[in-house]
matplotlib code that plots the C-alpha trace (Angstrom):
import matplotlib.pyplot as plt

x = [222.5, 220.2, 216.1, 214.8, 212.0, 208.7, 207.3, 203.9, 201.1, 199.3, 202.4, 201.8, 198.2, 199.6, 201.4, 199.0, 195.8, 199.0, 199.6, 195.8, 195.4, 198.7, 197.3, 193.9, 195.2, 198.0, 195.3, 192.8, 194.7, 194.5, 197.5, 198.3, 199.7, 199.7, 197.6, 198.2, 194.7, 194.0, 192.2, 189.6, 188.5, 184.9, 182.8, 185.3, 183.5, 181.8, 183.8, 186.9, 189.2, 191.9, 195.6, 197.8, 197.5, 197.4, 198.3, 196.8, 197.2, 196.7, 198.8, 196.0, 196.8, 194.5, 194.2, 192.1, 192.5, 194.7, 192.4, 190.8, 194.2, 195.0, 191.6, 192.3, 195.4, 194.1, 190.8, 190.8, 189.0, 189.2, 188.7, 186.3, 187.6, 185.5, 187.3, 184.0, 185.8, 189.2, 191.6, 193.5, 197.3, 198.2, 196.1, 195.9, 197.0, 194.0, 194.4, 192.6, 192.9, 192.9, 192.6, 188.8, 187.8, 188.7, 184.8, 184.2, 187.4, 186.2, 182.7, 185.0, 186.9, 185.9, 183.6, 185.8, 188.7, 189.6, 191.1, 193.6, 195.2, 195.3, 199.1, 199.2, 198.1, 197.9, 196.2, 197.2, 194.9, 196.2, 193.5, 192.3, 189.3, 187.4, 186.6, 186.1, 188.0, 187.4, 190.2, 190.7, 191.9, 195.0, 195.1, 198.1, 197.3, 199.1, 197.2, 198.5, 195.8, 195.9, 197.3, 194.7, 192.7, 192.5, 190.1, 187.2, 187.8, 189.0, 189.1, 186.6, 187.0, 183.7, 184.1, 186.8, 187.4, 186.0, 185.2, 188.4, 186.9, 189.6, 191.6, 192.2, 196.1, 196.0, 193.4, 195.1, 198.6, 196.4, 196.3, 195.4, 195.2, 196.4, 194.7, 195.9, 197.7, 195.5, 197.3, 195.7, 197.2, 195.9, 192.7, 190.4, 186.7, 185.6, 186.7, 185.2, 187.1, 187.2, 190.3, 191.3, 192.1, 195.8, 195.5, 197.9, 200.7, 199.5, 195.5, 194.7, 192.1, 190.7, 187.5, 187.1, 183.1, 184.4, 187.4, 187.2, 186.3, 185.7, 187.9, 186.1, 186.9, 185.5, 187.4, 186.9, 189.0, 190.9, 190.7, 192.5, 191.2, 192.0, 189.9, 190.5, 189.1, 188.7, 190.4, 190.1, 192.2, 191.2, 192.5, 193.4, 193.1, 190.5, 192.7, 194.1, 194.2, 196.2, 196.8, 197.1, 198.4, 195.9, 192.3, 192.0, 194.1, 194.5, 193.5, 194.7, 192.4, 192.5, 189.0, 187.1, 185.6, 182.1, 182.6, 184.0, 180.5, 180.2, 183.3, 183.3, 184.5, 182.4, 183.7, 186.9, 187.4, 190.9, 191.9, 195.2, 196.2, 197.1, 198.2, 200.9, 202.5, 202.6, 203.9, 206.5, 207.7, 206.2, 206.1, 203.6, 200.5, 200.1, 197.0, 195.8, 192.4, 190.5, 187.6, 187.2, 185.0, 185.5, 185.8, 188.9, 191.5, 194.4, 194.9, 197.5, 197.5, 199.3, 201.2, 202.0, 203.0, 201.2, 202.7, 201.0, 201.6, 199.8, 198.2, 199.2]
y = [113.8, 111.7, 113.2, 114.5, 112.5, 114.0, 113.6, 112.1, 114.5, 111.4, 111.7, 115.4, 114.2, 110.9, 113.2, 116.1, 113.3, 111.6, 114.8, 116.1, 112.0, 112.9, 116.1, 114.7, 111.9, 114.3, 117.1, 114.5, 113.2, 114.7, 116.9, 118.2, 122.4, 125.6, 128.5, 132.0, 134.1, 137.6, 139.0, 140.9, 141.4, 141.8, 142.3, 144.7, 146.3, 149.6, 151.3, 149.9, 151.0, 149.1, 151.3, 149.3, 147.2, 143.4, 140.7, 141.3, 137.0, 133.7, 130.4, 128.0, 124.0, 122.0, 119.1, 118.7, 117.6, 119.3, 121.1, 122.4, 123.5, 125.5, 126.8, 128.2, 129.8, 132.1, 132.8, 136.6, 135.2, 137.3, 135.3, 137.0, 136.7, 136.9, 139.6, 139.3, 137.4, 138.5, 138.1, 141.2, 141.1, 144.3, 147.7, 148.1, 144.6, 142.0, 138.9, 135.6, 132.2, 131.6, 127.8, 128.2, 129.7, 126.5, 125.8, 129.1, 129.1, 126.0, 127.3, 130.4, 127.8, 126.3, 123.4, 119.9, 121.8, 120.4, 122.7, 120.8, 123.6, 127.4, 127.9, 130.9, 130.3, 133.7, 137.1, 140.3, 143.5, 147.0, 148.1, 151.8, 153.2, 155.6, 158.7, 162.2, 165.6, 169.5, 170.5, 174.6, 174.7, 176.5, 179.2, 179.7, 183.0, 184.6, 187.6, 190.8, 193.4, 196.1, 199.5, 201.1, 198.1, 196.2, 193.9, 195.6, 193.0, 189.5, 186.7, 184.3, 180.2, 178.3, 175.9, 177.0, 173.8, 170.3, 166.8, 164.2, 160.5, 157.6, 155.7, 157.6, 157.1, 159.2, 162.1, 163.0, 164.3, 166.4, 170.1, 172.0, 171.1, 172.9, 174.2, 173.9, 177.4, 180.1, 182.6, 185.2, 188.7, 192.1, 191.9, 194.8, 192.7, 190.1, 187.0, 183.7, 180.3, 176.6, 175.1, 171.7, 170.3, 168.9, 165.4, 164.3, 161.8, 158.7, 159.2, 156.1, 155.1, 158.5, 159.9, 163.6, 165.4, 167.9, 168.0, 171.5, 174.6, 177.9, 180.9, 184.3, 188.6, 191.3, 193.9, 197.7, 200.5, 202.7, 206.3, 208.7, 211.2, 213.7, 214.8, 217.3, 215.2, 217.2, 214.6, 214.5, 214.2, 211.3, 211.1, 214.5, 215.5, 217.7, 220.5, 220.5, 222.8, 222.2, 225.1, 223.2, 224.9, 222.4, 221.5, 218.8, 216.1, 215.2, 212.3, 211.0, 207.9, 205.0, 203.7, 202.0, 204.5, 203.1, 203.8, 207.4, 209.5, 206.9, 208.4, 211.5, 213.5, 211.1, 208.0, 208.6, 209.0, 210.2, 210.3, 211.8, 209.8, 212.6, 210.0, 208.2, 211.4, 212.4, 208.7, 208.9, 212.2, 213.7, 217.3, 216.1, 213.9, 211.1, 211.2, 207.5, 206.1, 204.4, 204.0, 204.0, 202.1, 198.6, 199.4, 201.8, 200.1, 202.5, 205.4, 208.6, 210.9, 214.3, 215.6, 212.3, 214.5, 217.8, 219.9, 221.3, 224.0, 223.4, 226.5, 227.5]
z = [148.5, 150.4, 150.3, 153.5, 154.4, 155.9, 158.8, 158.2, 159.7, 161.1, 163.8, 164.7, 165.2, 167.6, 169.7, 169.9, 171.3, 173.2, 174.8, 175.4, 177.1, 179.4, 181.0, 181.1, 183.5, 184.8, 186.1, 186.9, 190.1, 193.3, 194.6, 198.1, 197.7, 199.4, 197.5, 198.8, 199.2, 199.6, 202.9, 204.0, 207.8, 208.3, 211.8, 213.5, 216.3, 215.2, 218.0, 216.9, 213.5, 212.3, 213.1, 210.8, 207.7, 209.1, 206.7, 203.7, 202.6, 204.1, 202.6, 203.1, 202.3, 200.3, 198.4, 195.3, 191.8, 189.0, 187.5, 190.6, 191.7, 188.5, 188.5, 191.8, 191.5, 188.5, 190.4, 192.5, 195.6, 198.4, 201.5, 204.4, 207.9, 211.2, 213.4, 215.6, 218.1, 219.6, 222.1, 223.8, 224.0, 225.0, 224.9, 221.1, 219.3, 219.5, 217.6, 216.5, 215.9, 212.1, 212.5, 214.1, 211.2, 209.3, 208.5, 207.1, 205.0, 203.4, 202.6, 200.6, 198.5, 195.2, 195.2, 195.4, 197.1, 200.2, 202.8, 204.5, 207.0, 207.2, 207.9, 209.9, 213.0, 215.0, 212.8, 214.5, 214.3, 215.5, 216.4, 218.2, 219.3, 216.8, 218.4, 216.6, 217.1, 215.8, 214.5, 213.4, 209.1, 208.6, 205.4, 203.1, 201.4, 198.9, 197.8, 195.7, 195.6, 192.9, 194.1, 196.3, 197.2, 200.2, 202.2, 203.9, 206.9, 207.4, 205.0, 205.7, 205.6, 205.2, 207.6, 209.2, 211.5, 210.4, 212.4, 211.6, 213.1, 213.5, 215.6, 218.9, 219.1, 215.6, 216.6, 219.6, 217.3, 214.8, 216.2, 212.9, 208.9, 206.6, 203.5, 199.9, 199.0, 197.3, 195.6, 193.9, 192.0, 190.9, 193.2, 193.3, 194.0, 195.8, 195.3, 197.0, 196.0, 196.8, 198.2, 199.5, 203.0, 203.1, 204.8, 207.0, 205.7, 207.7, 207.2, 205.5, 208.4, 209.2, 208.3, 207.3, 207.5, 204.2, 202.3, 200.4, 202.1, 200.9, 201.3, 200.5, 200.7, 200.8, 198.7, 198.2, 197.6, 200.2, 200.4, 202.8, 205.5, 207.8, 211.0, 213.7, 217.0, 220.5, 223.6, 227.1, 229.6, 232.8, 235.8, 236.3, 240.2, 241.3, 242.2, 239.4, 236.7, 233.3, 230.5, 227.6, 223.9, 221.9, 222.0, 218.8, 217.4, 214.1, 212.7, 209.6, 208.6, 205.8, 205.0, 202.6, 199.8, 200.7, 204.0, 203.9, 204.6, 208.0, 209.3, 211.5, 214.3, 217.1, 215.3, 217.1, 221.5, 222.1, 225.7, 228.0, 230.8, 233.7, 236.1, 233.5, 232.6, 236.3, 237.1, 234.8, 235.2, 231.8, 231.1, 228.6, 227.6, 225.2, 223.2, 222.6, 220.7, 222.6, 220.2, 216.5, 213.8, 213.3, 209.6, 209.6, 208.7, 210.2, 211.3, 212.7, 215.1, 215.2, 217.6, 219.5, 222.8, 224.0, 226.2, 229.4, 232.4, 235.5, 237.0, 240.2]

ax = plt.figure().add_subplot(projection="3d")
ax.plot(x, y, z, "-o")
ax.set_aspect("equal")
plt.show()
């Protein structure tokens, strides 16, 4: 068996100075290519927001040496482009020549790269005009309160409306927002809690004045009550006279327990419409409230009907 001879190390070395020589003079030369560069539109009118996403890359062609070209391709330069100037095509698309720019895009590149052509020739912008709308905030409540308890009036939402700014074609199809859900359980206090707007699916380019509002109760416990309340009757014609087998009306009452001492007879006006019993051909009347405190939160009357002779 024949020795295996070794490769002598002064070889590697050859090949490795051999190698470093070829891509010395490879990257050295200059090269013509196309380099693909990220975006970004600057100068849009203050008046004006951008509806769509427009291209987001250019493919420029330059021409510059090897190692410029490498160089280039790992950079992250974001190129700026002038949307200052531009040309209508129909109500909402505007666009501009990318070519005219050609100056400015050479300023962006690398020193001793040559920009040769930007290849897209026409950049579109959907644009709309930025105008600002109030729109009301929509609650989703889901609130158990502990047996007895209830809210001594409506919930409250701090704001409830907020200013949404953006492109006009967008405003004009938001009506309400919705708010995140709040559910709470077992409530007897009052609670006050931060919740957050739900944005619309497409809202990318609007604008919103708050994002979180605040959703707050008042919360008490309920007591009953019962009251006997004297009524009149309206519309009855002077020549008229009724005999009547009640003078009161009962009124059974729910109200908050801090509020029970406020509640009494005179917080309740009950009145008998003659003229819709005679109307309707009623050998009765109808008691109805017609006023009550703001801070009773329901209430019965008994009897619903009272019967009535008229004198002759």
């Amino acid at each position: 068996m024949k020795p295996i001879k070794k490769i002598p190390k002064t070889f590697f070395t050859f090949l490795a100075i051999s190698s470093l020589i070829w891509l010395l003079i490879t990257f050295s030369k200059e090269y013509k290519t196309v380099i693909s560069y990220p975006v970004n539109y600057t100068n849009i009118a203050q008046d004006k927001l951008l509806q769509e996403t427009p291209v987001k890359e250019i493919d420029v062609a330059i021409k510059a040496s090897g190692f410029k070209i490498l160089r280039a391709k790992f950079s992250k330069k974001v190129i700026q482009l002038d949307a200052s100037k531009l040309s209508r095509k129909n109500k909402t698309k505007f666009f501009f020549l990318a070519d005219n720019q050609h100056a400015k895009v050479q300023n962006q590149l690398l020193s001793g790269i040559e920009l040769q052509e930007i290849i897209q020739d026409t950049i579109y912008l959907n644009l709309g005009i930025l105008t600002s709308k109030k729109i009301a905030l929509k609650p989703n409540l889901e609130i158990d309160y502990h047996i007895g308890y209830d809210l001594l009036k409506e919930i409250a939402i701090t704001p409830d409306s907020i200013i949404v700014s953006g492109p006009e074609a967008q405003i004009v199809k938001i009506n309400h927002l919705n708010l995140q859900k709040l559910a709470l359980t077992d409530v007897k206090s009052n609670f006050k809690e931060q919740v957050g707007i739900q944005k619309p699916e497409q809202s990318k380019n609007l604008k919103f004045n708050s994002t979180k509002v605040t959703i707050s109760g008042k919360v008490d416990k309920f007591t009953e009550g019962k009251l006997q309340v004297p009524f009149t009757i309206k519309n009855l014609p002077a020549n008229t006279n009724l005999t009547i087998l009640t003078q009161n009306i009962e009124i059974g009452f729910v109200v908050a327990l801090s509020n029970f001492v406020k509640v009494s007879e005179a917080s309740f006006k009950v009145e008998c419409d003659y003229r819709f019993s005679e109307k309707n051909n009623l050998d009765y009347l109808i008691p109805k409230v017609v006023a009550k405190p703001d801070f009773v939160k329901s209430f019965k009357i008994n009897p619903t009907k009272i019967d009535f002779l008229i004198q002759k």
